[in-house]
C-alpha positions, 0 to 999 in steps of 0.5 A: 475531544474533536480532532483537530484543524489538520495544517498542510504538510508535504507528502512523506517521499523517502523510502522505507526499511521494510523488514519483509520482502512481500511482494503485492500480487493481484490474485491474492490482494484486496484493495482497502478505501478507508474512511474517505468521507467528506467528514474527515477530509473536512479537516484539512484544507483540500486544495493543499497537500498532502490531499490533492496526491492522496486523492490522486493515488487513491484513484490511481490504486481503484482504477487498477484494482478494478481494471485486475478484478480486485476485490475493492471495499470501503469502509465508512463510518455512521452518522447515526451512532447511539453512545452505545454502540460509540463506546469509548469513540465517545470519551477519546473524539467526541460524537463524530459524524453524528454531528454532521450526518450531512458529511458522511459520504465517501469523497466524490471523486473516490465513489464506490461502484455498484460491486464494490464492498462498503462496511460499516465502521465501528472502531479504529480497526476495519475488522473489529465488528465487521465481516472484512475477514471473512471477506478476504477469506471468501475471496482467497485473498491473502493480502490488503492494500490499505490506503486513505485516512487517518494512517497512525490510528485506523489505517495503522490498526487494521494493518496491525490486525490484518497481519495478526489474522495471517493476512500480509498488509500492504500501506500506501504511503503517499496513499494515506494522510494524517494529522502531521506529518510525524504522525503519518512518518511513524505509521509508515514505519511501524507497518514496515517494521511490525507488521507489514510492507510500506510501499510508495503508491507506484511500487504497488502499481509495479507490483500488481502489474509486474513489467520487465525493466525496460532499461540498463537504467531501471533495472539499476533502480530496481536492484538499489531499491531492493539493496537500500542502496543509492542506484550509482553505487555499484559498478556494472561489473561489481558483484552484488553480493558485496551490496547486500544482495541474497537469497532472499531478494534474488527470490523477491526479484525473480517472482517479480520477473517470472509474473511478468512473464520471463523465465528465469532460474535462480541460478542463472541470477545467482551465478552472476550477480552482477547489473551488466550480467542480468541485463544480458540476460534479461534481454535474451530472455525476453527476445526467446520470449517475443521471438 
């Protein structure tokens, strides 16, 4: 069975309920591209979405991860597959791109630099008979970014096998396609439940570059996303704690800021868990800071 013609759908936008606070950190994360060959991008229509963001945000991810000094690999699959080495590839989707070698390259807009990483790929999973692991290992990275094509089958699978090798995975939401949007919604929430940290291509940007909040307004943004809480929901004065805050955000939230460069105890954000208390104290900080 071939894959489908894939029909347009809109890029999944809403958050979701990760079950784990991890946070992305350049020195410690890789940057995983896969299977964005022409061959499968074949399949949609490439002026309609959700393509033409998943081009961009991939982009948007390599640029940054170049500019920090990520390690970024690709995965690509081979048009010249015996039914061997295919496997049960073979029973489930047919000879692939054995049947059109002439799509096997990686979109053009998304191409490998000279040292940048391309493995073969021989099963949905980018670990299964690869040295992606070792990889990461020899590099002492211990999270990876996955973003590209298709989200429920390989994206999904490598994510699940990243996190059972002990390495945090990170999906791209609106950095990854699928065949529906269904699909794509289901793989977006079992990562987040199961395996790893679903996150929108500018959380990752955010966190890979963390930055202070530069208004009363985006730290209220910053602090309803961590609460799963709509940003007009707490009053300035109104203790957190009664939204959900703890512990263990307080911490996600203050690695973020000290990365930034802010230095700030956890106690002085536990002391007064409050939105107009922390930007007070941001401001002071930052202006010892600058000063």
């Amino acid at each position: 069975m071939a894959i489908p013609k894939i029909a347009s759908y809109p890029m999944p936008a809403q958050g979701w309920n990760n079950r784990v606070l991890w946070q992305p950190e350049a020195r410690r994360a890789a940057l995983l591209v896969h299977d964005m060959q022409d061959y499968f991008l074949d399949f949609y229509d490439r002026e309609r979405a959700p393509v033409p963001e998943l081009l961009a945000n991939v982009r948007r991810l390599l640029d940054l991860a170049r500019e920090l000094g990520m390690p970024v690999i690709y995965t690509a699959q081979s048009p010249a597959q015996t039914p061997a080495e295919r496997g049960l590839l073979q029973d489930m989707w047919g000879p692939g791109l054995t049947a059109r070698p002439q799509r096997k390259d990686i979109a053009a807009e998304l191409a490998p630099q000279p040292q940048d990483v391309v493995l073969d790929k021989w099963r949905y999973s980018a670990f299964q008979r690869s040295p992606l692991l070792e990889l990461l290992r020899g590099q002492g990275r211990d999270q990876l970014i996955v973003c590209g094509i298709y989200a429920h089958i390989g994206c999904m699978a490598t994510a699940c096998e990243a996190f059972m090798s002990d390495i945090q995975p990170f999906f791209a939401a609106d950095a990854l396609a699928d065949f529906s949007a269904q699909e794509h919604e289901m793989a977006l929430r079992y990562v987040s439940q199961r395996c790893g940290v679903t996150l929108p291509t500018q959380a990752l940007v955010d966190g890979l570059r963390p930055r202070l909040p530069a208004s009363p307004g985006e730290l209220r943004q910053i602090v309803a996303d961590s609460l799963k809480i709509a940003a007009a929901d707490p009053g300035e004065d109104e203790s957190l704690l009664d939204w959900g805050l703890d512990s263990i955000r307080i911490m996600a939230l203050l690695e973020t800021w000290r990365r930034a460069g802010l230095d700030v105890d956890f106690m002085a954000l536990a002391g007064q868990p409050t939105l107009a208390a922390w930007w007070a104290l941001l401001n002071r900080r930052e202006a010892e800071v600058c000063a």
